[in-house]
N, C-alpha and C positions, 0 to 999 in steps of 0.2 A: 579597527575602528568602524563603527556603523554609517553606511554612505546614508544620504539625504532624503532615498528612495526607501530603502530599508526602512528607516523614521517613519518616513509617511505613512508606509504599509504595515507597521506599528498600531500605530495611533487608528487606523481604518481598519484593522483585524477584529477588535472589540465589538464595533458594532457589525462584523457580517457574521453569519453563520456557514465560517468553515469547515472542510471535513478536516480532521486529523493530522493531515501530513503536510498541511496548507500551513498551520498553525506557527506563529513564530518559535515560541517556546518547544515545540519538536524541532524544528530547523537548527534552531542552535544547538538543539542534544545531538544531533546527527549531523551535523557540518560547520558544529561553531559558529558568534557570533558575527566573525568576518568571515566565514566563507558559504554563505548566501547572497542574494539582494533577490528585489520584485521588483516588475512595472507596475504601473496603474496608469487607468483613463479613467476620464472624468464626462460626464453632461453638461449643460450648461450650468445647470444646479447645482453642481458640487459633489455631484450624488457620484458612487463606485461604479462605473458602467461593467470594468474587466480589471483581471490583475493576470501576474503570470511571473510564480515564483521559480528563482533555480539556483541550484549549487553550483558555485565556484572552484575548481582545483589545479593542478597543475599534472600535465603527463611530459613526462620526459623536458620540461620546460617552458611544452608550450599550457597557456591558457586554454582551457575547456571548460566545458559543461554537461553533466551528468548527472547518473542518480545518485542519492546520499543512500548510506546503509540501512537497510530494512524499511526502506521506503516504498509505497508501491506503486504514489503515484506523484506527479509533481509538473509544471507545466500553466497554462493558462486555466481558469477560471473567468464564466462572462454571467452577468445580471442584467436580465433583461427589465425591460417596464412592464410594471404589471397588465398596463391594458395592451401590449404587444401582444398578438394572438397571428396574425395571418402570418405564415410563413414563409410569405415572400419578403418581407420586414426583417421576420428575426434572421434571413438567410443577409439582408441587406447590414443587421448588425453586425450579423459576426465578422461580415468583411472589415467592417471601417473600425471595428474594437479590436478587433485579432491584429490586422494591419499598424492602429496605434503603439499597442505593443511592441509587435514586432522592430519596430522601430528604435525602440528603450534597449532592446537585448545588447550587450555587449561583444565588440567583435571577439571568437574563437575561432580554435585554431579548427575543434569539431564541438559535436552543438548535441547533444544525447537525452530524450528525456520519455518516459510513459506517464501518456495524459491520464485524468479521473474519465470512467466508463462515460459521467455526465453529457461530458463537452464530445458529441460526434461530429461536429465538422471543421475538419480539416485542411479544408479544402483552400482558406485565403492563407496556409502557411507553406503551401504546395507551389502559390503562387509567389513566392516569397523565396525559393530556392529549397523550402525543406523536404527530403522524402519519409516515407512512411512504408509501414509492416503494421498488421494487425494482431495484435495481443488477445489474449483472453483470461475472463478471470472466472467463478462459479458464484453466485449471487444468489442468498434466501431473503426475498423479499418480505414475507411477511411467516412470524414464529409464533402468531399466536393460541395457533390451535397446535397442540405438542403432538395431539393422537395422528390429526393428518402428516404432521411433519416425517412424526418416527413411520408410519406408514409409506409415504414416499420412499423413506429409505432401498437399497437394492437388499434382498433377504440376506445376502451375507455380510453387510453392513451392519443389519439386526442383529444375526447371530455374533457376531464379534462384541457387540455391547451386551449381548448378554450372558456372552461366555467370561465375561469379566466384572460380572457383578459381586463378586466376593473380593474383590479388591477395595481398598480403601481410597476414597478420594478425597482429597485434603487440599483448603486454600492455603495458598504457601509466600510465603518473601522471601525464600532463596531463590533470584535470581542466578545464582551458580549452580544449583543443580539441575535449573533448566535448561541453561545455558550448555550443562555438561552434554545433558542427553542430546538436544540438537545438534553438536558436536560431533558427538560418538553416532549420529545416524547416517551425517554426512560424508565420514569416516569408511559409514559400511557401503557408501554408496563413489566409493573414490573420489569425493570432493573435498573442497575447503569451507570453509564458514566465509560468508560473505560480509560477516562483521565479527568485532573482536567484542571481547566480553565485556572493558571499560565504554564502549560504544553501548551497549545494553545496560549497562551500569546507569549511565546516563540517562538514557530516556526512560530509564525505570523512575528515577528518584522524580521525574518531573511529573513521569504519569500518578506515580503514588501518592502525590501531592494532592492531585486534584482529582484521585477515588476514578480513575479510567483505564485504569487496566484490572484483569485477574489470573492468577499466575494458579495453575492447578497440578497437583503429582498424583499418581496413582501408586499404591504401594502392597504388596503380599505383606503375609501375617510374620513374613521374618525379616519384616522391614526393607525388600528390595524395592527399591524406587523402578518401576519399569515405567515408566513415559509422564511426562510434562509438557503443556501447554505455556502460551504466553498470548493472552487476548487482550488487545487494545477497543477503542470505541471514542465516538462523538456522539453528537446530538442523534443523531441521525442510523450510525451504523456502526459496528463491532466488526472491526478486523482481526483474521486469524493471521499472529505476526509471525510466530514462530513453533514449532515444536519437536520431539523426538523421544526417540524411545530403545530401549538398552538391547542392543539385537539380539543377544541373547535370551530376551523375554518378550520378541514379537509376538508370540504367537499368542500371546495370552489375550489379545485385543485389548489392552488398554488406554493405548493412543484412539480407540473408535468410541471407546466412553467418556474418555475427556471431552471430544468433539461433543458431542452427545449433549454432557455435563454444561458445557459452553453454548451450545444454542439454546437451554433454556434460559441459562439467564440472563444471555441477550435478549429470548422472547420476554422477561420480566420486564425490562428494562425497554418494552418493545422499538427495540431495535431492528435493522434486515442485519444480514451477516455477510460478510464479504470474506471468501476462502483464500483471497487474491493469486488465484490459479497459478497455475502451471503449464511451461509448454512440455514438460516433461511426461512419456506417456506412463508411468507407471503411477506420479503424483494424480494426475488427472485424472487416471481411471479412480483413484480412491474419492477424491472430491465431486467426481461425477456420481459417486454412488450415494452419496446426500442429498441427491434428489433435487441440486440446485438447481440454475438456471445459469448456460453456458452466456455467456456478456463479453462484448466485445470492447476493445478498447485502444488506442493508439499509441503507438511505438512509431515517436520521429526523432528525423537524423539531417543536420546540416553539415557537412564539410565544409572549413573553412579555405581549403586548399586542398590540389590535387592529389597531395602525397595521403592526406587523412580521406578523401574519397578511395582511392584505391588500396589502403588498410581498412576501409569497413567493409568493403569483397570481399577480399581479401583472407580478411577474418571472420569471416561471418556474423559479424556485429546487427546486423539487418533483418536476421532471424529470429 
């Protein structure tokens, strides 16, 4: 059942201009209608000063908070007044709206979440008991000039897109053969999928609802599927959520034409593009080769108790 906070941040989602993962209707696809909630502070006016949403779950019985699946970012959000401009003010906001917040959170047992690149100061939740590690993600700001874009590329970036130009690329709604390929990539790389396929199910049907996402395949003339994409988008920006490609037909570069395929029609749609990086050095060097722009961004962590502070050493959670 939806708490009272939830409601409110409902009804005051309409009128802000959210990015994607903020959105209620993603939260429920990716963590159900009960296991979310948000804060909010208010002006004297009534106006949305800040909010600061998070997933609810249970580890081992205790209560926490984390990230939901294919999520890439989630945490606070602050709106400032338009004629705020000196920075000793907005530094003065973020204290007393970060602080408001923080105060709504619910007790946990540990507290886990990666903020939007937007919100850089972290600093009144430091004060607060939370630590932090810095993240990164690759960021194309602006797609509309395609010549400079494809230009920035690194040359074997180019050549991979153009060694795969006789492949066929096709909009698709099978989510299960994209699904498959990210699979079979993370397979070849000895991991797991960080989400299950009915988790993608879901936030499919919600996106294809409302025409924001595009799900692309490349394919040889004997019909093998070598690589799929899954690109989401807001007002604002196009995240690359997911993809992969049939190890056995790496080499053909078809995963570098999709990307490719993808930045322009987020430039249609003139979007920036969010790669949502990787700390992994082999991802990174591919997304460094699009020419973005490396973006920093925040990974914090509360323990609620000593035994959840000495398993994020531990475990390396903080990295």
């Amino acid at each position: 059942m939806s708490s009272n906070s939830q409601s409110l941040y409902r009804q005051h989602a309409a009128q802000l201009r959210l990015p994607l993962y903020f959105q209620p209707f993603w939260l429920d696809a990716v963590a159900g209608s009960d296991g979310w909630d948000a804060a909010l502070a208010f002006d004297r006016g009534g106006h949305v000063t800040g909010l600061w949403v998070y997933c609810l779950s249970r580890y081992y019985g205790f209560q926490v908070v984390k990230m939901p699946p294919l999520t890439a970012y989630s945490g606070p959000l602050l709106f400032y007044p338009a004629n705020m401009t000196a920075q000793e003010s907005r530094y003065a906001f973020d204290k007393k709206v970060l602080g408001e917040l923080i105060e709504q959170l619910p007790p946990t047992a540990f507290f886990y979440q990666e903020w939007h690149p937007d919100l850089r100061n972290w600093l009144p939740a430091h004060w607060k008991g939370f630590r932090q590690t810095t993240r990164y993600t690759y960021l194309l700001p602006d797609l509309q000039d395609w010549n400079a874009v494809f230009d920035g590329f690194r040359s074997n970036v180019r050549t991979h897109i153009r060694k795969a130009e006789d492949l066929r690329v096709f909009e698709s709604d099978d989510v299960e053969a994209v699904f498959r390929l990210y699979a079979l990539s993370l397979e070849k790389q000895g991991l797991s999928a960080p989400a299950t396929l009915p988790v993608l199910q879901r936030i499919d049907e919600a996106l294809h609802a409302r025409r924001q996402r595009l799900l692309l395949l490349a394919e040889d003339e004997q019909g093998r599927r070598h690589a799929g994409i899954y690109v989401v988008w807001d007002e604002q920006r196009a995240y690359y959520l997911l993809s992969g490609a049939d190890p056995g037909l790496r080499s053909s570069g078809a995963l570098y034409r999709l990307v490719w395929e993808a930045l322009q029609r987020a430039g249609r749609k003139r979007l920036s593009f969010d790669f949502e990086g990787s700390m992994l050095e082999p991802v990174e060097e591919v997304f460094r080769g699009f020419g973005a722009q490396l973006t920093p961004h925040h990974k914090v962590f509360r323990p609620g108790n000593r035994l959840f502070g000495l398993l994020w050493e531990w475990k390396g959670w903080g990295r």
